[in-house]
C-alpha positions as CSV (number, residue, x, y, z in Angstrom):
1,X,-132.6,1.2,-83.5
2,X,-131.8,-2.7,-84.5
3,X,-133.3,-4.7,-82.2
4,X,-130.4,-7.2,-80.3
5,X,-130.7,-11.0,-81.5
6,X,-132.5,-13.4,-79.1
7,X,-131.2,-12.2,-75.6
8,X,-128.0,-10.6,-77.3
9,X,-127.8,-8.0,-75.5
10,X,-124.4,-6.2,-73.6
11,X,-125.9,-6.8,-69.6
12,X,-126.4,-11.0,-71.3
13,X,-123.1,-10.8,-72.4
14,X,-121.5,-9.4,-69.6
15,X,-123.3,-12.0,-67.6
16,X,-121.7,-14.9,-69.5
17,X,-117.9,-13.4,-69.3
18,X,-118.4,-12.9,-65.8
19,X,-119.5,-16.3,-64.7
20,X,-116.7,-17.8,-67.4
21,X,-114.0,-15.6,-65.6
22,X,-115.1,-16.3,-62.4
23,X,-114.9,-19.9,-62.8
24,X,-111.4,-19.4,-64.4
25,X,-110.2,-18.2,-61.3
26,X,-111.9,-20.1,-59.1
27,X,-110.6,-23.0,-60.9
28,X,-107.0,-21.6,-60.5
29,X,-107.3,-21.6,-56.9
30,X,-107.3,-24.6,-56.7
31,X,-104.8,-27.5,-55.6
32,X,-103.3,-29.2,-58.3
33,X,-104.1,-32.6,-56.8
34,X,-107.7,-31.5,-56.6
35,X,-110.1,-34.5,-56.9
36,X,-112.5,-35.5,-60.0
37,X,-115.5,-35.2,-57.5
38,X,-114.7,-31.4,-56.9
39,X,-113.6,-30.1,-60.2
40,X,-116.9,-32.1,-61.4
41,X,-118.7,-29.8,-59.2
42,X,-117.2,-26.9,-60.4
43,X,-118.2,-27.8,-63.9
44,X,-121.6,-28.4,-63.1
45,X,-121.9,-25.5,-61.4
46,X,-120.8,-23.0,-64.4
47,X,-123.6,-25.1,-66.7
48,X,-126.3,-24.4,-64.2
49,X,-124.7,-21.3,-64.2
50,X,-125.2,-20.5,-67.6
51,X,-128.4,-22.5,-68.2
52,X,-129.7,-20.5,-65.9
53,X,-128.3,-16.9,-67.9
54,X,-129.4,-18.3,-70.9
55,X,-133.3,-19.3,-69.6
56,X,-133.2,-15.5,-68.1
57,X,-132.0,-14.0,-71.6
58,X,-135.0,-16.3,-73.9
59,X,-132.9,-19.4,-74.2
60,X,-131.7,-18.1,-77.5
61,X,-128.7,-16.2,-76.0
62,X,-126.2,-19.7,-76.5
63,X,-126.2,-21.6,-79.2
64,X,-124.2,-23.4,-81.4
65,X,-121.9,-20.7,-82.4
66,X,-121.8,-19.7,-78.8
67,X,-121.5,-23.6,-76.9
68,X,-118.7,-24.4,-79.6
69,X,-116.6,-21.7,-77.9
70,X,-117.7,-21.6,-74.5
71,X,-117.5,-25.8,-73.5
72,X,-113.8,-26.2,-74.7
73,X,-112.9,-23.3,-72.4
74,X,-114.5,-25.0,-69.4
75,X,-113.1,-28.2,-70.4
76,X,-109.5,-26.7,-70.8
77,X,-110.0,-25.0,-67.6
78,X,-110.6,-28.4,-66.1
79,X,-107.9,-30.7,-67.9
80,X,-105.0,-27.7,-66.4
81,X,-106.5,-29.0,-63.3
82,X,-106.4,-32.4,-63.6
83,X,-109.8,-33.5,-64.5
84,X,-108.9,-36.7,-67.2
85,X,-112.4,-35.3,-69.5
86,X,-111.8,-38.9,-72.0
87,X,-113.4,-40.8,-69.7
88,X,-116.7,-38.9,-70.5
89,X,-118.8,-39.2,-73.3
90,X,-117.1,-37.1,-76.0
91,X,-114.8,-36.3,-73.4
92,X,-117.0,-33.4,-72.5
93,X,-118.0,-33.4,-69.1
94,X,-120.6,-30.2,-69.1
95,X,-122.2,-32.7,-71.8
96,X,-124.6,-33.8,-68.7
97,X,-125.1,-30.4,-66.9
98,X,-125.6,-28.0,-69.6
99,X,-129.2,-27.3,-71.8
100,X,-127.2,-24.6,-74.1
């Protein structure tokens, strides 16, 4: 049996697409005249979400491959709210929350 890469595993996996469509739907729920401050939260709280998936999985579970899909979907999620992302660095606001 092949051993899964660094915290690749289905239950990791199934963590990630959870909190991502969670947030997707919480996001939608929202008000379109939603404030920065609160869809800043929201953002944050996904990164700590999936720092925290990541840590519990040996860190090695996002990386590059993984971050270079998963923060434009957060971002988009956010600009279909409202959230104007070009006045952060990058324009990527996770750039501050997340450690994947």
């Amino acid at each position: 049996m092949n051993k899964p890469l660094d915290g690749h595993t289905e239950e990791s996996h199934a963590k990630v697409f959870k909190a991502l469509e969670t947030y997707r739907d919480t996001m939608a729920l929202l008000d379109d005249d939603t404030d920065d401050a609160t869809l800043l939260s929201f953002v944050k709280d996904i990164c700590e979400e999936l720092n925290a998936i990541n840590e519990a999985h040996g860190s090695g579970l996002l990386e590059t491959d993984e971050r270079e899909m998963i923060v434009p979907f957060i971002n988009d999620v956010a600009v279909m709210k409202g959230l104007d992302v070009t006045r952060f660095a990058y324009g990527d606001p996770t750039e501050e929350y997340r450690e994947f």
